[in-house]
VMD Tcl script that draws the C-alpha trace (Angstrom):
set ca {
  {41.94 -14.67 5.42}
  {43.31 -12.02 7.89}
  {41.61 -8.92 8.57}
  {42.98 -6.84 6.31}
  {42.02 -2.67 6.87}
  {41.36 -1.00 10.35}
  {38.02 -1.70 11.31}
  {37.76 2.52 12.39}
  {38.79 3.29 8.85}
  {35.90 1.42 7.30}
  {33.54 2.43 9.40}
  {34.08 5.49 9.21}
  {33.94 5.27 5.51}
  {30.74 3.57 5.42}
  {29.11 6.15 7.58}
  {30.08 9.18 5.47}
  {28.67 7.41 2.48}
  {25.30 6.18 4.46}
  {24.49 9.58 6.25}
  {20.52 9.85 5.91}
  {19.42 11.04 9.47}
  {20.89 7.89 11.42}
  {22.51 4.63 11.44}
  {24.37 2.04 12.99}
  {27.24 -0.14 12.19}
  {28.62 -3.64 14.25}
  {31.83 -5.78 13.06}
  {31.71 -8.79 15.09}
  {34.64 -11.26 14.46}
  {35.28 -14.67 15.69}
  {32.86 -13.87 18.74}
  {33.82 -10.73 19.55}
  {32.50 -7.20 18.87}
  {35.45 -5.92 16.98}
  {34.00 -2.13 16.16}
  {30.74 -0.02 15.70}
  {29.62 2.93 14.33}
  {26.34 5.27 15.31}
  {25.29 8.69 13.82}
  {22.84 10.59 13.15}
  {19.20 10.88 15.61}
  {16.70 8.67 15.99}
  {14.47 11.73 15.74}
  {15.16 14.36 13.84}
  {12.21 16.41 14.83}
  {12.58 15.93 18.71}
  {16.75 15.94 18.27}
  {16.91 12.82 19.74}
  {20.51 11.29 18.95}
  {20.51 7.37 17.76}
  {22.33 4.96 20.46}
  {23.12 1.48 20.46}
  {20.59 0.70 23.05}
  {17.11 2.33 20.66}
  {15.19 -0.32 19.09}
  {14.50 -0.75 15.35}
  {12.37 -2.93 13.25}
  {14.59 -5.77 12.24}
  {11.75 -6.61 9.63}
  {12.27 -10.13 7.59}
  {15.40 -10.50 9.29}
  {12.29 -12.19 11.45}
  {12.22 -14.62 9.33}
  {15.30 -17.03 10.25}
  {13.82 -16.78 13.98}
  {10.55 -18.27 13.24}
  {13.00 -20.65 11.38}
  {14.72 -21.01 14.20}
  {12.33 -21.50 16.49}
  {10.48 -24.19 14.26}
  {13.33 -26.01 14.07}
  {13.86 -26.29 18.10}
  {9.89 -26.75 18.53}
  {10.33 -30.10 16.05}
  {13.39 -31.40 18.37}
  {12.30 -30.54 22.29}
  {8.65 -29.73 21.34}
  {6.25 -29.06 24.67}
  {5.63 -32.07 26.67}
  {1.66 -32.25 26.05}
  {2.13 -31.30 22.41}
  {4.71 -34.40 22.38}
  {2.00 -36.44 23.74}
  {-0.52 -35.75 20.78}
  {2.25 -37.06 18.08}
  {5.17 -36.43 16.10}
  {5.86 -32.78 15.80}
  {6.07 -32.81 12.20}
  {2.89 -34.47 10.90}
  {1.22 -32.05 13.68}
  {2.88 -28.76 11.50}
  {2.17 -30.84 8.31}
  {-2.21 -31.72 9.23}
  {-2.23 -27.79 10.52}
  {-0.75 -26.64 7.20}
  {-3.17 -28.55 4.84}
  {-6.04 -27.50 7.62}
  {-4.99 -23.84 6.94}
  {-5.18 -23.94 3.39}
  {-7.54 -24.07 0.65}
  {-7.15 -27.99 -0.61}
  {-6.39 -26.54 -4.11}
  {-2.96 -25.82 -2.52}
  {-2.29 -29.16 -0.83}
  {-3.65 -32.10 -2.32}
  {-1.60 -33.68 -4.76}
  {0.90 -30.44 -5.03}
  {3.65 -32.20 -2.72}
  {3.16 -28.23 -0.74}
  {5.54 -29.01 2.48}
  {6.32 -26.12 5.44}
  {9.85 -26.52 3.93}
  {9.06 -25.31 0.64}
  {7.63 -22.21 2.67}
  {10.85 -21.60 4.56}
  {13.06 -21.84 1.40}
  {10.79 -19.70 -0.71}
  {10.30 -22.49 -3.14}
  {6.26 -22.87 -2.43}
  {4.92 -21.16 -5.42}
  {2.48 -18.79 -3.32}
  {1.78 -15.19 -4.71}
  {3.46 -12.88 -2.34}
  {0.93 -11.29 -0.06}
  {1.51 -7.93 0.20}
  {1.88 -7.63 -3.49}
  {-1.55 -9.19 -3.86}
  {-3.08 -5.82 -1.24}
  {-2.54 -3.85 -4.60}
  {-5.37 -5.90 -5.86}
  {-7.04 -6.02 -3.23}
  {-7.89 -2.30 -3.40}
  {-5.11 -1.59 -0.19}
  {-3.72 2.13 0.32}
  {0.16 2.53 1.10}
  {-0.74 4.20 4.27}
  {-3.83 1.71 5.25}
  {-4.12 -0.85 7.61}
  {-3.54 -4.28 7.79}
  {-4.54 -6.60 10.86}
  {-3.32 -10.28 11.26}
  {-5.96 -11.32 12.89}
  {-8.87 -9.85 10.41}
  {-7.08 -9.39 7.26}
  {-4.80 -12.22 6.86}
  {-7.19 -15.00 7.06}
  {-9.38 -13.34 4.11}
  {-5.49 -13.29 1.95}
  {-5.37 -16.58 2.54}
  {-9.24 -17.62 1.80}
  {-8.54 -15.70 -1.87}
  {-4.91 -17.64 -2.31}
  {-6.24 -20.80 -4.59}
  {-3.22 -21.35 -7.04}
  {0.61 -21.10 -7.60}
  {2.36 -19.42 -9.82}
  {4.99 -22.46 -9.86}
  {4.54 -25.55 -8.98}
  {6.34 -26.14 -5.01}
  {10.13 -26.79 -5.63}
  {10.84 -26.07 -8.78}
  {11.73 -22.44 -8.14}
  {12.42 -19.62 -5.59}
  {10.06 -16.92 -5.34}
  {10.28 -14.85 -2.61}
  {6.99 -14.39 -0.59}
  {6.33 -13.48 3.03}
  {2.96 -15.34 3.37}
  {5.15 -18.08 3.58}
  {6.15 -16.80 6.86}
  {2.68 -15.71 8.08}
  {1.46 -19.25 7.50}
  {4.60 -20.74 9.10}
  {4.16 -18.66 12.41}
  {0.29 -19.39 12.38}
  {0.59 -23.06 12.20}
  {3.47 -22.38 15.17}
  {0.85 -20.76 16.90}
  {-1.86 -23.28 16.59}
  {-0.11 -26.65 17.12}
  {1.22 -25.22 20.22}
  {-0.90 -23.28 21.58}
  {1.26 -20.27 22.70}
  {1.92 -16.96 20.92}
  {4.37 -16.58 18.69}
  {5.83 -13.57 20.55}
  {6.32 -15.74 23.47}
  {7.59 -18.64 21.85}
  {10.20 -16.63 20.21}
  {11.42 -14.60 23.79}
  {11.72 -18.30 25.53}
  {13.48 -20.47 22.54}
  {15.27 -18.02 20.59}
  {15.99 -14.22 22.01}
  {16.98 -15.34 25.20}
  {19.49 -17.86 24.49}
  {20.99 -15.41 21.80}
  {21.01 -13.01 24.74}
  {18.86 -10.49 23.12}
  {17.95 -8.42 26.50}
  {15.48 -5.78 24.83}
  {14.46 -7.50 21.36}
  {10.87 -8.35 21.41}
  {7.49 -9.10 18.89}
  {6.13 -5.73 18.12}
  {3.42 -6.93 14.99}
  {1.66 -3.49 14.88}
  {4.36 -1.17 12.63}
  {1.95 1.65 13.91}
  {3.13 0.91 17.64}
  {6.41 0.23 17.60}
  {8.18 1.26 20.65}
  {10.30 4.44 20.48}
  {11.98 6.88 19.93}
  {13.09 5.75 16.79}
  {11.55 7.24 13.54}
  {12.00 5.87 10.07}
  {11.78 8.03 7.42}
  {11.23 8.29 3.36}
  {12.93 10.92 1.14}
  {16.86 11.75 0.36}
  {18.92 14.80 1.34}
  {17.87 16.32 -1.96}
  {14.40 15.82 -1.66}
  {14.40 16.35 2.40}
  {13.75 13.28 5.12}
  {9.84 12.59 5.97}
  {8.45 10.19 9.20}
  {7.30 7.13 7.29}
  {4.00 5.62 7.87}
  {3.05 2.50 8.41}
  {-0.43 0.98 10.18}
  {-0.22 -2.46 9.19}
  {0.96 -5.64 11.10}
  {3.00 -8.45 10.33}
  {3.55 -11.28 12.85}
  {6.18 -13.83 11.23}
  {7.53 -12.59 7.96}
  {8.66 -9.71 10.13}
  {7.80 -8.18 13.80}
  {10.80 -8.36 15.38}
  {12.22 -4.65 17.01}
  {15.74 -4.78 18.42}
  {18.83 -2.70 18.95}
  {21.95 -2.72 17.76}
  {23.08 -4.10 21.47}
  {20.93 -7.17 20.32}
  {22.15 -7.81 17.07}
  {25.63 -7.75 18.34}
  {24.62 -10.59 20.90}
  {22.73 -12.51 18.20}
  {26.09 -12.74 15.92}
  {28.41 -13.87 18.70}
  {25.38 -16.24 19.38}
  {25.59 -17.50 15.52}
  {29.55 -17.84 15.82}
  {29.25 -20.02 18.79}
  {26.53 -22.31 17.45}
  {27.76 -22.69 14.04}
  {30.53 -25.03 15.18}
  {28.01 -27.18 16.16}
  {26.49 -29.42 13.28}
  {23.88 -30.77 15.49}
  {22.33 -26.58 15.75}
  {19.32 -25.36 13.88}
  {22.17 -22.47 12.76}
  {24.39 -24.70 11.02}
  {21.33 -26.83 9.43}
  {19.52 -23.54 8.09}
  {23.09 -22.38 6.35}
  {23.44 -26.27 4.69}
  {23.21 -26.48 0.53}
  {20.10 -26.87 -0.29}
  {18.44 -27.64 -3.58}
  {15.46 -27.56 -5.62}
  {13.41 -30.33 -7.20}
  {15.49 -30.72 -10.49}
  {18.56 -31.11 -8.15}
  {19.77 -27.58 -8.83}
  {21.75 -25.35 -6.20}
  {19.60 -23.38 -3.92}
  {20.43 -20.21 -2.75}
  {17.99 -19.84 0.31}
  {17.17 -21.83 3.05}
  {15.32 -21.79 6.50}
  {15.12 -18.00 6.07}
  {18.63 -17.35 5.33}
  {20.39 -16.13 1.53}
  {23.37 -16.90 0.64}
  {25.28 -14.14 -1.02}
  {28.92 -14.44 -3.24}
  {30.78 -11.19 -2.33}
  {33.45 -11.36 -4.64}
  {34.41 -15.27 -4.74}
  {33.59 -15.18 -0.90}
  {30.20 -17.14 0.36}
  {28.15 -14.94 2.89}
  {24.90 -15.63 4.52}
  {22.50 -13.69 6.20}
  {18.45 -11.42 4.83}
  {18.02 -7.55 4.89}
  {14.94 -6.07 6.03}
  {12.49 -3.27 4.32}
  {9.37 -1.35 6.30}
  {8.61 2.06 5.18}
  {11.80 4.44 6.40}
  {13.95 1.52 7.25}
  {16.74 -0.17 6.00}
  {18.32 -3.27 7.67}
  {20.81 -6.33 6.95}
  {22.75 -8.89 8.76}
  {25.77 -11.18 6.83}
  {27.96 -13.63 8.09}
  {30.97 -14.56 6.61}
  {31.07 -18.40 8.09}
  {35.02 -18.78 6.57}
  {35.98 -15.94 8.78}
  {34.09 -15.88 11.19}
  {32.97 -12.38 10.34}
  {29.83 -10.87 11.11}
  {28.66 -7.09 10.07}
  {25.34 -5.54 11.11}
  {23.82 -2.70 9.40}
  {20.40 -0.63 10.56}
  {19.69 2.66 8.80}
  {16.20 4.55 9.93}
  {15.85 5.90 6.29}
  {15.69 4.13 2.97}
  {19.56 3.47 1.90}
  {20.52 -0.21 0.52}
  {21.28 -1.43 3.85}
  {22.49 -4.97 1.63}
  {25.17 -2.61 -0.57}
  {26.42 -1.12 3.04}
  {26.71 -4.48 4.44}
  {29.06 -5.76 1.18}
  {30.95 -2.34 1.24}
  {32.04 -3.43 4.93}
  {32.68 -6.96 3.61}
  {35.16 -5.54 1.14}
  {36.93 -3.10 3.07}
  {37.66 -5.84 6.08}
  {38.72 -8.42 3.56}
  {40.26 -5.61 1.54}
  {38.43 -7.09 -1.52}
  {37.88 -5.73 -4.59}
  {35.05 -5.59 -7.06}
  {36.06 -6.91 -10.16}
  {36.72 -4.80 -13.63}
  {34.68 -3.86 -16.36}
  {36.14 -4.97 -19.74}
  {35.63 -2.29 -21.77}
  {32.93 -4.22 -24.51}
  {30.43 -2.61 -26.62}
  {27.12 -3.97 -26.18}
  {25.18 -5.26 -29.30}
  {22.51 -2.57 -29.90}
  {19.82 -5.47 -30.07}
  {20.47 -5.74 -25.87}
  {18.21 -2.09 -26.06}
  {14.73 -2.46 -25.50}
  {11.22 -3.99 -23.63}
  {10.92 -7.71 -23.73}
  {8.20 -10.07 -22.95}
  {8.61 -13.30 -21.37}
  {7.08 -15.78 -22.89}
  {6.02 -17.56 -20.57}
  {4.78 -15.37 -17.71}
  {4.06 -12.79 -19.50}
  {5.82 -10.08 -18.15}
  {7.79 -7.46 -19.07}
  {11.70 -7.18 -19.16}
  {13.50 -3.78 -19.76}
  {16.86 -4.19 -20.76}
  {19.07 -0.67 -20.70}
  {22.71 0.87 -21.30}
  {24.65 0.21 -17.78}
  {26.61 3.74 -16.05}
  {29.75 2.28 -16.52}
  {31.59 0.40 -20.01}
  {31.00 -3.19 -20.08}
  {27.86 -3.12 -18.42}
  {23.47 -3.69 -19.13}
  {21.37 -3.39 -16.61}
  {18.25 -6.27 -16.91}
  {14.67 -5.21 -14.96}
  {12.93 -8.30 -14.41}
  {9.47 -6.74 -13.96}
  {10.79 -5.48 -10.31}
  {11.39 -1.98 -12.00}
  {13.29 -1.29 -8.34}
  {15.62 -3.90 -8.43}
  {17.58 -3.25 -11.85}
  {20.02 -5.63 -11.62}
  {23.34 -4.94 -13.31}
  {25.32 -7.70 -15.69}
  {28.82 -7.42 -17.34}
  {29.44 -7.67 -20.88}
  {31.00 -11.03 -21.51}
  {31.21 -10.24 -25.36}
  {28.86 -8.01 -27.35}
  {26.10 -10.55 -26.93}
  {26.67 -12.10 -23.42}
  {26.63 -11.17 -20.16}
  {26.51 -12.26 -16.68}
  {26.27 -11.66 -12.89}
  {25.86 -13.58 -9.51}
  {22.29 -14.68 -10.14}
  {22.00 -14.38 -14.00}
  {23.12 -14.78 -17.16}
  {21.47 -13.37 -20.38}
  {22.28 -13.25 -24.12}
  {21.03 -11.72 -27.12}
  {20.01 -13.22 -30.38}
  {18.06 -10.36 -32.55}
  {14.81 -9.81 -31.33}
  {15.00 -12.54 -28.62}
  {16.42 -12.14 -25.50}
  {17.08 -15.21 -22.86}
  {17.90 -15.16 -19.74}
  {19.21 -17.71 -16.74}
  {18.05 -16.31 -13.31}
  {20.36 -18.47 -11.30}
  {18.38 -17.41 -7.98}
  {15.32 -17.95 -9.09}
  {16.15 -21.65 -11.20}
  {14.10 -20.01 -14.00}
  {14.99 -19.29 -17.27}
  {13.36 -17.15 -19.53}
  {13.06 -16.55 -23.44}
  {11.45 -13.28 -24.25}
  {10.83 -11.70 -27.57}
  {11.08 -8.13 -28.44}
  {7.45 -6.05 -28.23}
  {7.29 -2.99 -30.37}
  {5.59 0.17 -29.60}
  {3.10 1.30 -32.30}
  {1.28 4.69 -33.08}
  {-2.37 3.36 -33.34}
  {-1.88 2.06 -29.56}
  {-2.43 6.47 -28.72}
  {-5.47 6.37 -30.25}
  {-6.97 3.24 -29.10}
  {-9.78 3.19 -26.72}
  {-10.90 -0.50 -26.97}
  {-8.73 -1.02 -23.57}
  {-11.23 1.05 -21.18}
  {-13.37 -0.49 -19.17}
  {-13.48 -2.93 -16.24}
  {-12.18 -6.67 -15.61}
  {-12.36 -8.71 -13.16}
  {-10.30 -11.64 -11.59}
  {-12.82 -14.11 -9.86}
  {-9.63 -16.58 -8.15}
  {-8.31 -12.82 -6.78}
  {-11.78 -11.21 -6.32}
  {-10.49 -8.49 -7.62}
  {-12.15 -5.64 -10.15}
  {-9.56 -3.73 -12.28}
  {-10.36 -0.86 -13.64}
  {-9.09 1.07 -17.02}
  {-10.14 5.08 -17.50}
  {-8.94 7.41 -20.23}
  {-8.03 7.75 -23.99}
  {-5.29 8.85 -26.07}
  {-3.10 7.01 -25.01}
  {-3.11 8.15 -21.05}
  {-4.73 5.47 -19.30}
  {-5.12 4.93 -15.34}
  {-5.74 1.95 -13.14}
  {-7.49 1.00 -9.88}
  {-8.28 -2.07 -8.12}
  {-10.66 -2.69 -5.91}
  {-11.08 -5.29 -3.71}
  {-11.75 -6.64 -0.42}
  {-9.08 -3.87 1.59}
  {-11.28 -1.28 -0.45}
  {-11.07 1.07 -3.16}
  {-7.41 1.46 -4.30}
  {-5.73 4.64 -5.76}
  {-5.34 5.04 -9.57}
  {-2.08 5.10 -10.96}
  {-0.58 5.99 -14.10}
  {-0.09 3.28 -17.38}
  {2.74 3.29 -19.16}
  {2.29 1.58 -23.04}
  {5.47 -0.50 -23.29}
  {4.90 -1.79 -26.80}
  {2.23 -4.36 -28.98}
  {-0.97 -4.77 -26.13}
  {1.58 -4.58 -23.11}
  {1.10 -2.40 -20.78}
  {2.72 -1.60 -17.58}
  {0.90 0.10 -14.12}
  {3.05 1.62 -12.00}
  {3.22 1.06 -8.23}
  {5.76 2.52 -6.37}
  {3.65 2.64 -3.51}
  {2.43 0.06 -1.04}
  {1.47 -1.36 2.02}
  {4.72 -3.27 2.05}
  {8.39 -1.68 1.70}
  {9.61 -1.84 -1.47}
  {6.53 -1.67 -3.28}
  {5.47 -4.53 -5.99}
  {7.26 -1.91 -8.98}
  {5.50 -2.03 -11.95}
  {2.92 -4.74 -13.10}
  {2.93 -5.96 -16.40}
  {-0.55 -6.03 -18.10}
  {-0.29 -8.14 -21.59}
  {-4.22 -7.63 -23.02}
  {-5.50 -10.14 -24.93}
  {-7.95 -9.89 -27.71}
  {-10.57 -12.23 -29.71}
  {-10.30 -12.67 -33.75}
  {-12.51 -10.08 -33.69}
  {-9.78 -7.76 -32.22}
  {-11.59 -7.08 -29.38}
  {-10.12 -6.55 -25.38}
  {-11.34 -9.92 -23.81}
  {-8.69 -10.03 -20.65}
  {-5.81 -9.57 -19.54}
  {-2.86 -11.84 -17.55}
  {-0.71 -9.43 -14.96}
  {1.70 -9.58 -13.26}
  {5.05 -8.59 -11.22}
  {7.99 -10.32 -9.45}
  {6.63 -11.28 -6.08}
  {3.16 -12.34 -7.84}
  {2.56 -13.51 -11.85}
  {-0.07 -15.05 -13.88}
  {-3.23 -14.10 -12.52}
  {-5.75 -13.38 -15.61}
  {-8.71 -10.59 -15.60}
  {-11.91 -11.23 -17.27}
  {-13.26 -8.50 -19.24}
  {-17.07 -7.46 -17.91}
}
mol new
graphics top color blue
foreach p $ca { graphics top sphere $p radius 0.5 }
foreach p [lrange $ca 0 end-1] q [lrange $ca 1 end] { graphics top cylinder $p $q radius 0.2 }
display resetview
């Protein structure tokens, strides 16, 4: 497919629409840099005017490196780690010697599961909620990360069946990296990976709170004003990685050359891949695969607090596009905007259907337990589905009154049941309507505290009449309370739209359980990145 639209034309379209206080744009087709864009200051405060040279947290675009670098460490591992076996039963004994057994014997748990999301492991940095951790708190590798791990006993799928996406995954990969070899993973990555993609200035920067500068990343819009973001915690393998636009360019001329090659760790990590029931996988050796309209695109975004990043490839056309914003715009959205204008692709059309009133409403999975919001869409022909990720609404067309469907989902309606195909994911869901009630306001049977003993976590519940608050506390400390929002029947929903990690968990769901006494006796919670953990009341 030619290139369709001036490449000046788009950019400068995207970067009117993308403003915030910087950014930077890179087309790079079949090898070549073909245009760039960058506005805006690195600094707002000091006036300091973004370049193509100042570094940025790339954040889990880390992710395919480590994947990369595994991958090259299995075929031309160090000489005397050669000498001590094969490469992959050394990554495989290190694995089961990281983790508690309850998470390797008998589960069929491999590092490839890890790598394509499919392990079943509670995302980490949704677990700090519990844990008691502050958005602005701290977070070491080295003294924190081994305790996450210690309090990690169970999935909340069993590995393979479905994707979930969790970046402990990618902490454990990198440590077991670390140990088999020897060698930091910072140095590992510089020799076997940055350096061959020609990266000059891209290097492992774990500590967010010492990342070099001058580049700030910062929260807020233009109507609420920009803020420097902060972060203090450290990540070393699900992210890290700081590099400039200069770097990214060279990495996707890198990818274009390699790709060719079926024998590179490139062109194995963007192969189909599947899940135990045979069914199509979407993500694989740290890489998505995206559909922009009928086109198949692969490449991961990254989130910290204040940044915004995302990297696609376009294999069929040897298209690349590059996209690093230093405030909180959907870098992903940017990076299919550019797709579209290049191609000269359009979204597709709305038929103009009236949704079946029953689509309206909170839902509860059946399953898991968790809540699903289903609401009108801003345009006709469209419902937007919240899959307990309150920040990632996703948005389906109306097929007919009572269907509907988008890239990764399909849902219908029947009454007061709802079901719903998350393609992605390889889960599918049958929920069933929950109804607020009056007496819920007046109920005070909810306070008190629970506790999780597989978490070692204490929840607590303060309040009455109907305005409830949460806290957690935990081994990070004594978490913040936050609001509860009554969503219908004994399901309730804590909202947490701030935390350690960038985006934040959204809400939890919290469906309370009672005896046939009607008394509180626990409660199962959960969100998207981690479900089905159960408090105790005490």
């Amino acid at each position: 497919m030619p290139i369709q639209n001036s490449v000046e034309k788009v950019l400068d379209t995207i970067s009117r629409r993308y403003r915030g206080p910087g950014g930077a744009i890179a087309v790079i087709k079949d090898g070549s840099l073909l245009g760039q864009r960058v506005w805006g200051y690195a600094d707002l405060d000091q006036r300091v005017p973004l370049t193509p040279e100042i570094q940025m947290p790339i954040c889990s675009i880390t992710k395919q490196f480590v994947c990369a670098l595994l991958l090259d460490l299995e075929r031309n591992p160090p000489p005397e780690v050669a000498a001590k076996g094969d490469m992959q039963s050394q990554f495989t004994d290190k694995l089961h010697e990281l983790l508690r057994p309850e998470l390797t014997q008998g589960t069929g748990l491999t590092l490839q599961h890890l790598c394509d999301m499919q392990s079943g492991i509670r995302d980490y940095w949704a677990m700090t909620t519990l844990w008691g951790a502050h958005p602005e708190g701290k977070f070491s590798v080295e003294n924190d990360g081994p305790a996450a791990i210690e309090r990690t006993q169970s999935f909340h799928f069993q590995p393979g069946n479905e994707f979930s996406y969790c970046n402990v995954n990618f902490y454990i990969t990198a440590r077991v990296i670390e140990q088999v070899t020897g060698q930091p993973l910072g140095k590992l990555l510089a020799e076997r990976v940055l350096s061959p993609a020609g990266m000059a200035t891209a290097l492992l920067c774990p500590d967010t709170a010492q990342h070099p500068g001058p580049c700030v990343g910062y929260e807020g819009t233009e109507k609420t004003g920009y803020q420097a973001a902060v972060n203090k915690m450290e990540w070393s393998g699900d992210a890290g990685l700081v590099a400039s636009l200069t770097d990214m360019v060279a990495y996707e001329k890198y990818l274009d050359r390699i790709h060719s090659d079926p024998r590179s760790w490139y062109r194995i990590a963007t192969e189909p891949q599947t899940f135990s029931d045979g069914a199509s996988a979407k993500y694989h050796y740290g890489l998505g695969h995206v559909n922009v309209e009928g086109i198949d695109t692969v490449g991961h975004g990254g989130a910290l607090r204040g940044y915004r990043l995302h990297r696609r490839h376009v294999p069929s056309e040897h298209l690349s596009v590059v996209v690093l914003f230093n405030h909180e715009a959907d870098a992903s959205e940017a990076v299919n905007d550019v797709i579209r204008g290049m191609l000269d692709l359009e979204k597709p059309s709305r038929m103009d259907i009236t949704a079946n009133p029953n689509w309206i409403g909170i839902f509860l999975d059946r399953d898991s337990e968790m809540a699903i919001a289903v609401s009108k869409g801003s345009q006709a022909g469209e419902i937007c589905i919240s899959y307990a990720f309150s920040p990632s609404t996703e948005v389906v067309r109306l097929l007919n009154s009572n269907e509907a469907q988008s890239n990764s989902m399909t849902a219908r309606i029947e009454g007061d049941t709802l079901y719903v195909n998350r393609i992605g994911d390889n889960r599918k869901l049958e929920a069933r309507r929950i109804v607020p009630r009056e007496s819920a306001f007046e109920d005070t049977s909810l306070q008190g505290d629970y506790h999780c003993a597989e978490a070692d976590s204490t929840f607590h519940c303060v309040g009455g009449a109907g305005l409830l608050y949460g806290s957690f506390d935990g081994y990070l400390g004594c978490g913040p309370a936050s609001l509860m929002k009554y969503l219908g029947d004994d399901v309730w929903a804590l909202t947490c739209q701030r935390g350690l990690d960038a985006p934040a968990p959204g809400d939890w769901t919290l469906a309370f359980h009672r005896n046939e006494s009607g008394a509180v006796v626990n409660f199962k919670i959960g969100c998207w990145l981690a479900r089905g953990l159960v408090f105790v009341r005490t």
